[in-house]
N, C-alpha and C positions, 0 to 999 in steps of 0.2 A: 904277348897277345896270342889266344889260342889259335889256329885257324878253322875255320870250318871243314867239318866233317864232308868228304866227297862219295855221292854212292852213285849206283848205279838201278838206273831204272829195267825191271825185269824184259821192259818192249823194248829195250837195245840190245836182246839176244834173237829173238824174232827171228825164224818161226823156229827155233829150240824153245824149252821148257823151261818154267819158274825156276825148276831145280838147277838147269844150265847155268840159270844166272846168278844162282848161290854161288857154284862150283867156280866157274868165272870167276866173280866176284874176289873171291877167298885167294884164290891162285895171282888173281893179278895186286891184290891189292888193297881194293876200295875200305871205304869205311861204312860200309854198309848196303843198302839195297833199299827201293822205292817199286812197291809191291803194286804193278798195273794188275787190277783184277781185270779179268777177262775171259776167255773160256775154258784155260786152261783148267783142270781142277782143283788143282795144288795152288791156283793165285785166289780162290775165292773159300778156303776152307784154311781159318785161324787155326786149327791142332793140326795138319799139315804143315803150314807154316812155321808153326812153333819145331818141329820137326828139325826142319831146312835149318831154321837159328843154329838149333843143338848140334847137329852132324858136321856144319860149315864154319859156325860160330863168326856169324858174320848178321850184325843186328839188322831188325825190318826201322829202318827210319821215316816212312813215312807209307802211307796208303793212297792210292790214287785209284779214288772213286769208279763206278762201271758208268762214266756218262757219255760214251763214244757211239756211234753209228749200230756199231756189232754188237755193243755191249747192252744193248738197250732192255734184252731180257735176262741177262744176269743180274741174280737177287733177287728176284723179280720185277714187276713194272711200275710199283708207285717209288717214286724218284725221293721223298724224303725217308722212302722204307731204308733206299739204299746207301743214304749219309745216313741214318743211323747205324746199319748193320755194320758201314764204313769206319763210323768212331767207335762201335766196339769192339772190333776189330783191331783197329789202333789202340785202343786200349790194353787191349788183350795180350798185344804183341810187344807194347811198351814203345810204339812211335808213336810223335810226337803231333805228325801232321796230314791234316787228309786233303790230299788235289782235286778241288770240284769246277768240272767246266759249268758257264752258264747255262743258264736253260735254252731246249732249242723253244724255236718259236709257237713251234703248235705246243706245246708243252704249255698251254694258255693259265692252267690254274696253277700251275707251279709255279711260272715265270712269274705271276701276279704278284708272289709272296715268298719271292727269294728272297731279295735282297734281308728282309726285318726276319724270315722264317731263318735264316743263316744266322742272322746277332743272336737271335733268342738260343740256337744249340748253343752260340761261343760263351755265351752267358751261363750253360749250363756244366759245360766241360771244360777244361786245361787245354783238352784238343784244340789245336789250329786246324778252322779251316782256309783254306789260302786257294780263293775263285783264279783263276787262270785265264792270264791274256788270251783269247783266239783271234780270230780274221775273217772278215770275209766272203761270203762265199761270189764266187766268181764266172757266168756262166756266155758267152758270146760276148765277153769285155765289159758285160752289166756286174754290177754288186748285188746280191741278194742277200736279204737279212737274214740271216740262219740262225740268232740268239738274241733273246730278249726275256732280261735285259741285254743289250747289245756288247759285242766283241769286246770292249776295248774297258776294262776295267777300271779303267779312272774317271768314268761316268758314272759312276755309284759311288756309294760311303762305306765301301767290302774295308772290315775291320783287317783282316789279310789276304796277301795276292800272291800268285805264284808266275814271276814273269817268263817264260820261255821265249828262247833267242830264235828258232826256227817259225813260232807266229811273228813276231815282230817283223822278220823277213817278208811273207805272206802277204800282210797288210800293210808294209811299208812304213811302218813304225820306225821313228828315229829311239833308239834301244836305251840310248844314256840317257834321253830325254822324258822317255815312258821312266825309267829307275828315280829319274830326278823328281820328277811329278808326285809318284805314289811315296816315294821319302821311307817313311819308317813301315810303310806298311807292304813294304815287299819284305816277304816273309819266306819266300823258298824260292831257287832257281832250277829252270830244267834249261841244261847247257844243250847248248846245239848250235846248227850255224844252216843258213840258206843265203841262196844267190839272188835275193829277189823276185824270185817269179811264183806262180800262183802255186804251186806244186808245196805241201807242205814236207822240204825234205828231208829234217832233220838230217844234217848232214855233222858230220867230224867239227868240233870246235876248232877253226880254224883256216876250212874248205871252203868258206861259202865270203859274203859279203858282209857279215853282220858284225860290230865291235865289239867280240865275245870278251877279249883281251882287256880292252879299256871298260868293260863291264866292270869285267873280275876287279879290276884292280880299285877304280872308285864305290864297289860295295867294301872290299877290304881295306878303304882309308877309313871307311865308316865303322870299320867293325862290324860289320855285318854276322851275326850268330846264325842265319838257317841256313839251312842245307845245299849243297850245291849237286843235284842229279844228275849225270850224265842220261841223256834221252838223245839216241841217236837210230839210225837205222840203219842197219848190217845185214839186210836182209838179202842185198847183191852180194855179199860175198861168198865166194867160192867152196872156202874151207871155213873149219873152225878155227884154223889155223891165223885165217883174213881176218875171222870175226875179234878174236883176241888182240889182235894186231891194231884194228883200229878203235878195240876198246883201250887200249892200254895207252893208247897215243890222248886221248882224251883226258885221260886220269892225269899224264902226264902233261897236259894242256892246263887244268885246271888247278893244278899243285901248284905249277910256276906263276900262275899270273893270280892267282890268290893268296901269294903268301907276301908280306907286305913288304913296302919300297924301301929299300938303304936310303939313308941321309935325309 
C-alpha cells in the first residue's frame, strides 16, 4: 500500500516567502507543497510557480483558494472568478486539488449558490474541490455565524471536504467523529493541532489536544489517497533555524502515524 503523499502548506513558513517554502520543502523532505495564494507575488502568479517546481523540484500538489479575511482582494473580488482562476491554476501546475473555505455570510449571492455552483465546476474538471471544515466565530462567549452555508461541512452534500485538525479544535469538533461522518468524502487533510480554545492556532501536530495521531491512522486503515498538508504556524519562531525545526517534527509526525499498523 502506497502512503500518501506529505507536503507542506506555503502559510507554515509565515511571514518568509512562497520561495522559502519550496526551499524548506526540498531541504527537509516533503512530497511536495500546498500553494496558499495570498499576497505574496510568487503564490498567485502560475509561471512563477512553475518556476519554484523547476529550480526545487518539489511538485505544487494542491492550491488553496484566496477565500481568507486578507485575501479578499486577491484575484480580484467576484469569488467564483477566483475558483476558476484557482482551477487553472491547478491545472496549470498539474495539482490535483483546490481548498475552498465557505462563503462568508455577507457574501449573500455567492453563498446562495455554492453548494450546486461547486458540483457544476466538479462536473466540469478532474479538479477536486474539497470545501473546508471552519468554526465559529466567537465574540464575548456569543457564536456568531460568519459562513453560510455554515462552518461545519457535513451540513451540505460538498462532493469533497478538506478536514483541518486546528478548526476542529476551534469549534470543538470531535475530529474522528467529523472523519467518520464525511466517510469517502474527506478528500484532503490540513494537519495541525490546537488546545481547544477560540484562537485558531495551528499548532505542531501533536502540541495541542486534537487526535491528530488516531486521525492519521484510521484515514490510513482506509487507505486513504489525498494529501496530508502540514499547515501549521511558525510565525513565533525565532530563527529559521526554530522554523525548520518544527517543520520537520511534523513531517516526522505524520510519516509515522500514517504509515500503516504491523499485525
Amino acid at each position: 500500500m502506497s502512503l500518501p503523499l506529505v507536503g507542506l502548506s506555503t502559510s507554515s513558513v509565515f511571514p518568509e516567502t512562497t520561495e522559502s517554502a519550496f526551499a524548506i520543502a526540498a531541504e527537509l523532505g516533503y512530497d511536495g507543497i500546498e500553494v496558499m495564494v495570498g499576497t505574496d507575488a510568487a503564490s498567485q502568479d502560475s509561471y512563477m510557480l512553475k518556476e519554484l517546481v523547476q529550480e526545487y523540484q518539489v511538485p505544487i500538489l494542491s492550491i488553496h483558494s484566496p477565500c481568507l479575511l486578507v485575501t479578499q482582494r486577491v484575484w480580484g473580488t467576484d469569488p467564483w472568478g477566483k475558483l476558476r482562476k484557482a482551477q487553472a491554476t491547478a491545472q496549470a501546475l498539474g495539482a490535483g486539488t483546490v481548498v475552498v473555505h465557505p462563503p462568508f455570510r455577507w457574501q449573500r449571492s455567492y453563498a446562495k449558490e455554492f453548494v450546486t455552483g461547486l458540483a457544476r465546476m466538479e462536473d466540469e474538471t478532474d479538479i477536486v474541490f474539497a470545501v473546508e471544515n471552519m468554526f465559529p466565530w466567537r465574540a464575548l462567549s456569543q457564536e456568531i455565524a460568519g459562513y453560510a452555508p455554515g462552518w461545519d461541512v457535513r451540513d451540505e452534500d460538498y462532493l469533497h471536504t478538506t478536514v483541518d485538525l486546528s478548526h476542529t479544535s476551534v469549534s470543538h469538533t470531535d475530529a474522528l467523529e467529523l472523519i467518520h461522518d464525511l466517510d469517502t468524502r474527506v478528500a484532503h487533510l490540513h494537519l495541525a493541532d490546537g488546545k481547544g480554545t477560540a484562537k485558531d492556532e495551528h499548532l505542531v501536530p501533536g502540541r495541542g489536544t486534537q487526535p491528530v495521531a488516531e486521525v492519521l491512522q484510521e484515514l490510513s486503515s482506509r487507505g486513504f489517497a489525498g494529501n496530508l498538508i502540514v499547515e501549521v504556524s511558525t510565525r513565533s519562531a525565532d530563527s529559521q533555524q526554530t522554523r525548520k525545526a518544527d517543520l520537520a517534527e511534523a513531517l516526522a509526525f505524520a510519516r509515522l502515524h500514517s504509515a500503516p499498523m504491523a499485525g
